[in-house]
N, C-alpha and C positions, 0 to 999 in steps of 0.2 A: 395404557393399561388394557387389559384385556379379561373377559370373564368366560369360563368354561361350566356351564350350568346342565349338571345332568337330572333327572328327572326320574325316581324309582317307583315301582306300583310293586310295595309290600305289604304284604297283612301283617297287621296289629300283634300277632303273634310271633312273626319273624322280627319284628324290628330290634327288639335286642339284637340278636343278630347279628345283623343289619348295622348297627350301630359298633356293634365288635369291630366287625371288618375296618368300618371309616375310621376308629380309635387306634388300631393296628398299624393302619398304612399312611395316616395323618402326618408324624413326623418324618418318616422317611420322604415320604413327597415331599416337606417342606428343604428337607436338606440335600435332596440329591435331585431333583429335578429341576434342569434348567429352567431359569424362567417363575421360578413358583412365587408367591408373594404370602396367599392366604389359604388354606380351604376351611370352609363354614359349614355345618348339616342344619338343612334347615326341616324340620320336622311339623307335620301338620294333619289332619284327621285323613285328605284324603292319597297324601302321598308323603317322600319323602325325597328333598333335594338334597345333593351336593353342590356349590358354587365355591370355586378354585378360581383365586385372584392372579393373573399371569403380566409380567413385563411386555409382551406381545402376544396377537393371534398365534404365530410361527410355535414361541413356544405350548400353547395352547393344541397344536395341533400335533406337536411333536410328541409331546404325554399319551396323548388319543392311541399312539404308534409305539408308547416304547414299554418293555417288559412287566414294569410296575402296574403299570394301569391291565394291559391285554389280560396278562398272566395273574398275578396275583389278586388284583381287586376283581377284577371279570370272576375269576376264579372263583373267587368267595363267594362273591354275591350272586351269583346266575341261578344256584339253588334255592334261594330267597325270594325271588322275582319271579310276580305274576303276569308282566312283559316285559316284552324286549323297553330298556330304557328310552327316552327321550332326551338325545345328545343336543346342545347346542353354543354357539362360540360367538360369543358379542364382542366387538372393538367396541372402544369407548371414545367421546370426539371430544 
């Protein structure tokens, strides 16, 4: 298994938002992305994560590349975001 953890620096004011967007595109990830297992929002005072549960890294890296994720969630969220995110992709042992 494999875990895809992005990392958002939203103000408290966006995260509705913020949270639309991950509500939107939740199922569709779950149903048409190779690979998908889970995704979780994990929300906290000073930021807000996404963790996406993957079969593999590969499919893991394949979402990072394919329209869903560039286009549509990038899309949403980039006007809500006070940086660029913190991407990163753990195997599990």
């Amino acid at each position: 298994m494999a875990y895809l953890e992005i990392t958002l620096q939203v103000d408290p004011a966006n995260r509705v938002a913020a949270t639309g967007v991950y509500e939107k595109y939740k199922q569709p990830f779950l149903d048409t992305v190779p690979g998908a297992l889970s995704k979780e929002l994990l929300v906290r005072d000073e930021d807000v994560q996404v963790l996406h549960g993957f079969r593999t890294v590969a499919d893991a890296e394949a979402y990072l590349a394919s329209e869903l994720f560039t286009r549509d969630v990038v899309g949403g969220l980039s006007p809500l975001l006070k940086a660029a995110p913190d991407v990163r992709v753990y195997d599990t042992v």
